[in-house]
MMTF fields as JSON, N, C-alpha, C and O atoms, coordinates in Angstrom:
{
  "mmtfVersion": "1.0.0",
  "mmtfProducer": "UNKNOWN",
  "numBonds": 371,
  "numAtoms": 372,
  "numGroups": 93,
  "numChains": 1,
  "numModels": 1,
  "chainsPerModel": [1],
  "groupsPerChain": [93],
  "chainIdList": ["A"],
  "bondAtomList": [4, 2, 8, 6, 12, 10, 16, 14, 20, 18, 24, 22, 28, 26, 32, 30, 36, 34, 40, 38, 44, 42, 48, 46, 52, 50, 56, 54, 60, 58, 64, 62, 68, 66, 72, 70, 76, 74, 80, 78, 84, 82, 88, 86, 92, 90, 96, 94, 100, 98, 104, 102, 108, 106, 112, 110, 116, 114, 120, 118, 124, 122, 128, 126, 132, 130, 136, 134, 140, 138, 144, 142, 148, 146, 152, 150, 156, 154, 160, 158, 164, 162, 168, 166, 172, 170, 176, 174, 180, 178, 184, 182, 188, 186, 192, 190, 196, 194, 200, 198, 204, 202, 208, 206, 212, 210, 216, 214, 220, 218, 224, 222, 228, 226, 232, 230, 236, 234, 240, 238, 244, 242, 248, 246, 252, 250, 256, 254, 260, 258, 264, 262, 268, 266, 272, 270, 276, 274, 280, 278, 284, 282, 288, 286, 292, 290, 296, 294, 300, 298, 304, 302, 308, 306, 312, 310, 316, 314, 320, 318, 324, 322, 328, 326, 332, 330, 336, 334, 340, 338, 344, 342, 348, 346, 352, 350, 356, 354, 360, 358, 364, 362, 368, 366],
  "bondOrderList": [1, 1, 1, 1, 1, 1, 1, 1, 1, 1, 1, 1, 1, 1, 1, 1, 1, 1, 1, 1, 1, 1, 1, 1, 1, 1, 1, 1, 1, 1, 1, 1, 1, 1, 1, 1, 1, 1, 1, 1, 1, 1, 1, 1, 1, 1, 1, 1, 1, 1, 1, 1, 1, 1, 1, 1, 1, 1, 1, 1, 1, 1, 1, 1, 1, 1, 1, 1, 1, 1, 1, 1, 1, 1, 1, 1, 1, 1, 1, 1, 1, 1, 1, 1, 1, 1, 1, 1, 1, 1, 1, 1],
  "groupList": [{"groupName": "UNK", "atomNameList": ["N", "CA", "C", "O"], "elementList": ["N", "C", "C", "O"], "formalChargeList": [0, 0, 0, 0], "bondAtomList": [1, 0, 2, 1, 3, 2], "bondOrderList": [1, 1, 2], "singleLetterCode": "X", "chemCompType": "L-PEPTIDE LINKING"}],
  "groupTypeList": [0, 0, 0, 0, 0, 0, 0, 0, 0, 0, 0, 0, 0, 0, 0, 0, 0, 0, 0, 0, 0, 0, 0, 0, 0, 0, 0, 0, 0, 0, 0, 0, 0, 0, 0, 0, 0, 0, 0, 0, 0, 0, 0, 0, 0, 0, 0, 0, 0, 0, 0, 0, 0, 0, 0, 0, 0, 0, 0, 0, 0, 0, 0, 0, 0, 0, 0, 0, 0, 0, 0, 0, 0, 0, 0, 0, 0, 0, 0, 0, 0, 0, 0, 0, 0, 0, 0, 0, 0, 0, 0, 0, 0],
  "groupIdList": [1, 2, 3, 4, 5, 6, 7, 8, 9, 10, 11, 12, 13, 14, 15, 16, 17, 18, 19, 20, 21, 22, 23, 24, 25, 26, 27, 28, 29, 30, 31, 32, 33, 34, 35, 36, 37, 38, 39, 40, 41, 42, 43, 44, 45, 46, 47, 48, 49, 50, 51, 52, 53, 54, 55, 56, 57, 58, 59, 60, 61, 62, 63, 64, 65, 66, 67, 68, 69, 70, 71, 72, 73, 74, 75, 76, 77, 78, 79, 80, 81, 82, 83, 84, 85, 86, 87, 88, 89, 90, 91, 92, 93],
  "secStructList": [7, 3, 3, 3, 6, 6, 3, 3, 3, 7, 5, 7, 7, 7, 3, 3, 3, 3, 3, 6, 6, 6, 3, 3, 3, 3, 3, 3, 7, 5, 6, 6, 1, 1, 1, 7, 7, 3, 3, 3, 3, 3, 3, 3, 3, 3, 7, 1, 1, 1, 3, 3, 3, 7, 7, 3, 3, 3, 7, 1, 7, 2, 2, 2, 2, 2, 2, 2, 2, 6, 6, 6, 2, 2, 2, 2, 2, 2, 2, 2, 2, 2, 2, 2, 2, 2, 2, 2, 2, 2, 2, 6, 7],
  "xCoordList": [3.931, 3.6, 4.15, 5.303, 3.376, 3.819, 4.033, 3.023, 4.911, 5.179, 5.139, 5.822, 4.333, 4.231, 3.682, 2.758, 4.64, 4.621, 3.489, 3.813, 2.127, 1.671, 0.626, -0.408, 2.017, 1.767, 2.135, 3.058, 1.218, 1.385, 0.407, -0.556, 0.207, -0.792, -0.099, 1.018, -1.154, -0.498, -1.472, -2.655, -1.173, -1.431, -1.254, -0.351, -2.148, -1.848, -2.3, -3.492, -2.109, -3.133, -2.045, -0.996, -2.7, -2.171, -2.105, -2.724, -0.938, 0.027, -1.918, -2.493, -2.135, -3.041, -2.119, -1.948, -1.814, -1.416, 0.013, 0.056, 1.236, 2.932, 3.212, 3.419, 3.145, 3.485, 5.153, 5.116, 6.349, 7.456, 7.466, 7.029, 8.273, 8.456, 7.318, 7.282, 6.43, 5.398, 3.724, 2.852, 3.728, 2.449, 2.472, 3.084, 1.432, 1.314, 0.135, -0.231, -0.458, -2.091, -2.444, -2.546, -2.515, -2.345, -3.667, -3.948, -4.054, -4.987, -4.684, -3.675, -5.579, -4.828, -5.651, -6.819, -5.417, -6.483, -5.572, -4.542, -6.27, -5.94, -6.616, -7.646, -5.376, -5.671, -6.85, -7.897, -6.764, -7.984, -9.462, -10.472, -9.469, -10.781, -10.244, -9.788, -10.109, -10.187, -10.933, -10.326, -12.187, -13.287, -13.327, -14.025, -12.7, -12.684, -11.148, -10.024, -11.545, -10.335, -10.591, -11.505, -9.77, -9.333, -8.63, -7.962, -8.522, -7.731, -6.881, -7.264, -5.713, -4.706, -4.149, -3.494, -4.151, -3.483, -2.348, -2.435, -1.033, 0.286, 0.803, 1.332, 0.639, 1.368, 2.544, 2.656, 3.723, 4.882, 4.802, 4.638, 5.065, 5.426, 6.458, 6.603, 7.355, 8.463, 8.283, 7.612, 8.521, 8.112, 8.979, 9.083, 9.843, 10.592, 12.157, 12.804, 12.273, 13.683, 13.062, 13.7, 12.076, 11.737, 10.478, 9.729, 10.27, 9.323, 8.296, 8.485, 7.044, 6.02, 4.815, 4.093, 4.983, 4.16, 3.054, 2.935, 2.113, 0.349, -0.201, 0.485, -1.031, -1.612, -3.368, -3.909, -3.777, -5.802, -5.909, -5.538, -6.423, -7.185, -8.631, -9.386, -9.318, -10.677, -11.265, -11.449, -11.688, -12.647, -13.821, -14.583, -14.255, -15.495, -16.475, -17.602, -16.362, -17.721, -17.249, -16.034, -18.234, -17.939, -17.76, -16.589, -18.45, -18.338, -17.126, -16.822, -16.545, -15.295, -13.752, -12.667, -14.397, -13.424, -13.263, -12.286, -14.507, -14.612, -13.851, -12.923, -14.185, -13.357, -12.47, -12.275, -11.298, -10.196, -9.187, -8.172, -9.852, -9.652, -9.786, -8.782, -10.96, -10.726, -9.965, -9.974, -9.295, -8.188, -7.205, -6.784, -6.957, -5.614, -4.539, -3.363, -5.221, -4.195, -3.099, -1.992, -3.977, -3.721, -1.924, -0.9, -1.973, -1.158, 0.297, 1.236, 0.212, 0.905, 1.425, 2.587, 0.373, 1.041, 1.882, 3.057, 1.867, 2.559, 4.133, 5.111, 4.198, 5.448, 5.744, 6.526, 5.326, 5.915, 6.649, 7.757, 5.791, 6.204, 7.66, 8.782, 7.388, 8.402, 9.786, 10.857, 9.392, 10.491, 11.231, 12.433, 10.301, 10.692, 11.317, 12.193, 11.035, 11.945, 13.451, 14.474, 13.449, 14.352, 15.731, 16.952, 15.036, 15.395, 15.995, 17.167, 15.055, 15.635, 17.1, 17.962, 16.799, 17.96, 19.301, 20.288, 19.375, 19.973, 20.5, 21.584, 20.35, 20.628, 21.035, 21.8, 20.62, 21.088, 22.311, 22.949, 22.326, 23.917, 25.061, 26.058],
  "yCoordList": [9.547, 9.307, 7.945, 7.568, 7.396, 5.762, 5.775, 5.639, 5.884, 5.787, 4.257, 3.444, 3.881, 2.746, 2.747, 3.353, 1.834, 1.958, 3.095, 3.446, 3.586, 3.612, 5.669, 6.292, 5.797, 6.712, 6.97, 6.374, 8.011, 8.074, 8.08, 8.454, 7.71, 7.515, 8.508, 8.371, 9.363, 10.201, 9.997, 10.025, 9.755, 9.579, 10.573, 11.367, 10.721, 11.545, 11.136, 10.884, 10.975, 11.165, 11.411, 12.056, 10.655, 10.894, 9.403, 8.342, 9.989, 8.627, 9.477, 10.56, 7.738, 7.296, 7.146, 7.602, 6.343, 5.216, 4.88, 4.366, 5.024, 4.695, 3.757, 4.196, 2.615, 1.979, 0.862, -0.141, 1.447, 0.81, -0.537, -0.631, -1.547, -1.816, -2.835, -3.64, -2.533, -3.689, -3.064, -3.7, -1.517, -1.456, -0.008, 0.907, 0.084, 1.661, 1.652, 0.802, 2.662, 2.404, 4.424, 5.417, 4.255, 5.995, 5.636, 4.757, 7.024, 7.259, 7.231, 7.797, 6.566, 6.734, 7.481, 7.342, 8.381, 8.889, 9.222, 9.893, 8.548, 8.804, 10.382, 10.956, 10.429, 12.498, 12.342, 12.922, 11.359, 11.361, 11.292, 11.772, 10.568, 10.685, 11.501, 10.769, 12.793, 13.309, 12.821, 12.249, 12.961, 12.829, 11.302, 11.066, 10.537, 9.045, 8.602, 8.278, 8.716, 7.835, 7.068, 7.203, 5.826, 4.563, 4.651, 5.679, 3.472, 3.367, 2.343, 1.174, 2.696, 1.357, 0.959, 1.88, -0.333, -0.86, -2.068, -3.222, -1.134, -2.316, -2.955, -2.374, -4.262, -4.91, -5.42, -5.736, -5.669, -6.587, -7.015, -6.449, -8.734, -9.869, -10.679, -11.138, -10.997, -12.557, -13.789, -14.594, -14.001, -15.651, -16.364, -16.473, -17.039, -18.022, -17.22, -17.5, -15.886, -15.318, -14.335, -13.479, -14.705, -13.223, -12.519, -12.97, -11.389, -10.224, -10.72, -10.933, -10.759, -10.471, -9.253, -8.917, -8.851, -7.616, -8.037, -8.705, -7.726, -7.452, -6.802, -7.273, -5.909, -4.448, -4.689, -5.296, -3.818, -4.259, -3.26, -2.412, -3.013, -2.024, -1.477, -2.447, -0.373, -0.308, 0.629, 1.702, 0.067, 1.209, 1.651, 0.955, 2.903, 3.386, 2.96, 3.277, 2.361, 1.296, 0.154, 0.065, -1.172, -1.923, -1.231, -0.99, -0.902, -0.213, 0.456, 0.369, 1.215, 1.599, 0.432, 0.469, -0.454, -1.31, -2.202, -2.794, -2.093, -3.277, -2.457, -2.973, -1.197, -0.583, -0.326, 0.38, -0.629, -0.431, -2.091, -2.096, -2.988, -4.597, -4.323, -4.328, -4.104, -3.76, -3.046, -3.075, -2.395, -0.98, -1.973, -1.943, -2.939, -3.918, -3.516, -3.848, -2.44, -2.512, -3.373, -3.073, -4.713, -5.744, -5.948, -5.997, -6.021, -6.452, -5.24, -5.628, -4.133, -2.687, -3.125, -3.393, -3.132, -2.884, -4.439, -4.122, -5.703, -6.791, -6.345, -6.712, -5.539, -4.929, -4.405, -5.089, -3.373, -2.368, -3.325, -3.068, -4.396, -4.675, -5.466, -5.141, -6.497, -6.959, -6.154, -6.551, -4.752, -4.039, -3.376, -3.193, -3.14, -2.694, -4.389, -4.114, -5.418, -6.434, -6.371, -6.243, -6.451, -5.607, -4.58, -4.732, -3.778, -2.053, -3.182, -3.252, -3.756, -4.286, -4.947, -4.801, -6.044, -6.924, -5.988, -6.69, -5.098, -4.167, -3.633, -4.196, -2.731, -2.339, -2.943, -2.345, -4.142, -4.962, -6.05, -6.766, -5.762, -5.994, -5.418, -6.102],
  "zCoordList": [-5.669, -7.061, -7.455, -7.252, -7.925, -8.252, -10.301, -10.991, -10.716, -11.976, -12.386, -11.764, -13.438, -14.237, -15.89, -16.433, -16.377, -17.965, -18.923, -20.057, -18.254, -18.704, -18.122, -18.364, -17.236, -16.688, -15.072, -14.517, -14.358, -12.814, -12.299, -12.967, -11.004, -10.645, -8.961, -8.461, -8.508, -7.59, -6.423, -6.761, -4.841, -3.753, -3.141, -3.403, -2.141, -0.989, 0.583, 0.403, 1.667, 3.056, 4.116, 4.134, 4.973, 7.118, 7.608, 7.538, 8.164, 9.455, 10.379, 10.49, 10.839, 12.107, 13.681, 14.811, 12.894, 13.979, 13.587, 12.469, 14.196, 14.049, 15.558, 16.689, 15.181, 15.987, 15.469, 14.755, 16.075, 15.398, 16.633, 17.78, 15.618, 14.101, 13.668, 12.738, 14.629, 13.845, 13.255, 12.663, 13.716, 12.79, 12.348, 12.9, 10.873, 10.625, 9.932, 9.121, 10.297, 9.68, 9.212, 9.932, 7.942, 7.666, 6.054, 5.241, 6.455, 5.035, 3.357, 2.938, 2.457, 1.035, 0.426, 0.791, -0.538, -1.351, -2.6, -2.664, -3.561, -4.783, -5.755, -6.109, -5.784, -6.176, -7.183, -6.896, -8.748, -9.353, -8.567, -9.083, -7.119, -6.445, -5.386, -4.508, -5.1, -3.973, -2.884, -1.978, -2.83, -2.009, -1.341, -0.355, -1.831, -1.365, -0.33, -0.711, 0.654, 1.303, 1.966, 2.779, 1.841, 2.361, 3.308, 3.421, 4.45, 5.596, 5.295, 5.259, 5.067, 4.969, 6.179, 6.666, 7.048, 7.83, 7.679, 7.26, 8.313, 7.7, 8.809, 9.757, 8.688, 9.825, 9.544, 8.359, 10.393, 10.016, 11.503, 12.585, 10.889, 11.773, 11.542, 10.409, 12.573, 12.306, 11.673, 12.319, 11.05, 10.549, 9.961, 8.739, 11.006, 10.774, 9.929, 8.92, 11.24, 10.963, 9.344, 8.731, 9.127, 7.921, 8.333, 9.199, 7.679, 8.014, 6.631, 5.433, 7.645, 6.408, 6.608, 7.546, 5.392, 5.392, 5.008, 3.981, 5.741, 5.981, 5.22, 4.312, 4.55, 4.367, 3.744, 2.819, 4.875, 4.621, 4.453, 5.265, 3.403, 3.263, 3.646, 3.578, 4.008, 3.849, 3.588, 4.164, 2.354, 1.285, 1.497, 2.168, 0.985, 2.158, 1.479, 1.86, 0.623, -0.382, -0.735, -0.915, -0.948, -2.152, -3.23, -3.524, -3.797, -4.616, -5.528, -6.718, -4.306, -4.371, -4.437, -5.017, -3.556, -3.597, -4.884, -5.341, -5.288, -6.855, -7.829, -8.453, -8.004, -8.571, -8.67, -9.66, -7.845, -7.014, -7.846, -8.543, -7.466, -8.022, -9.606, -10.317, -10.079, -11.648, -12.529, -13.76, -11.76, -12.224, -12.971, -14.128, -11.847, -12.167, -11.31, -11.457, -9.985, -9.018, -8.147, -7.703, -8.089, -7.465, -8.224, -7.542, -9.516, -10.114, -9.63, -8.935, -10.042, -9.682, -8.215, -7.907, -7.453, -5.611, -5.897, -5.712, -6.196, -6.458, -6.868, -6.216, -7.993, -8.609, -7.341, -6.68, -6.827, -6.142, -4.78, -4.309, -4.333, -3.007, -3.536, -3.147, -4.442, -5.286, -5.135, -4.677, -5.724, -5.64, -4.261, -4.07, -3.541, -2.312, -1.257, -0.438, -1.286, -1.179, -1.89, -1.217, -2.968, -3.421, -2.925, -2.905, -2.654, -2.076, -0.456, -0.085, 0.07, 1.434, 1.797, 2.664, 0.216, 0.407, -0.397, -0.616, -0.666, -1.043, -0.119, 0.034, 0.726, 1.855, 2.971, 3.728, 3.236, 4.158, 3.95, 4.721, 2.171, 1.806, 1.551, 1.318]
}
């Protein structure tokens, strides 16, 4: 469940693919669309002594995906990764 100012927004799916520490590729489905799931694929790579995180998505429509961009998700997953950088340098201090 991802909580933001304006409510929750609740997820569910399945680990694909667990490949440590550089890949994970598992299903998303947003509980308001049951019937629609996406394949998220996450990569992490080295770059210059830091980790950068990857993540492609693929939506089983344009369609779906335009809709997805118009929500104002783009902005939300930005916060979240933000924060989970965060959560990292936290822990590793």
């Amino acid at each position: 469940v991802n909580r933001h100012p304006h409510g929750e927004a609740a997820f569910h799916g399945e680990y694909r693919e667990i490949m440590p520490p550089s890949r994970l590729v598992f299903t998303e489905i947003f509980e308001d669309f049951p019937d629609t799931v996406s394949v998220v694929t996450t990569e992490l790579t080295e770059e210059h002594g830091k980790t950068r995180l990857t993540a492609t998505v693929r939506y089983p429509s344009k369609d779906v995906r335009d809709a997805v961009v118009a929500s104002g998700m783009a902005r939300g997953a930005g916060i979240s990764y933000d924060r989970l950088e965060d959560l990292v340098a936290e822990l590793q201090g």
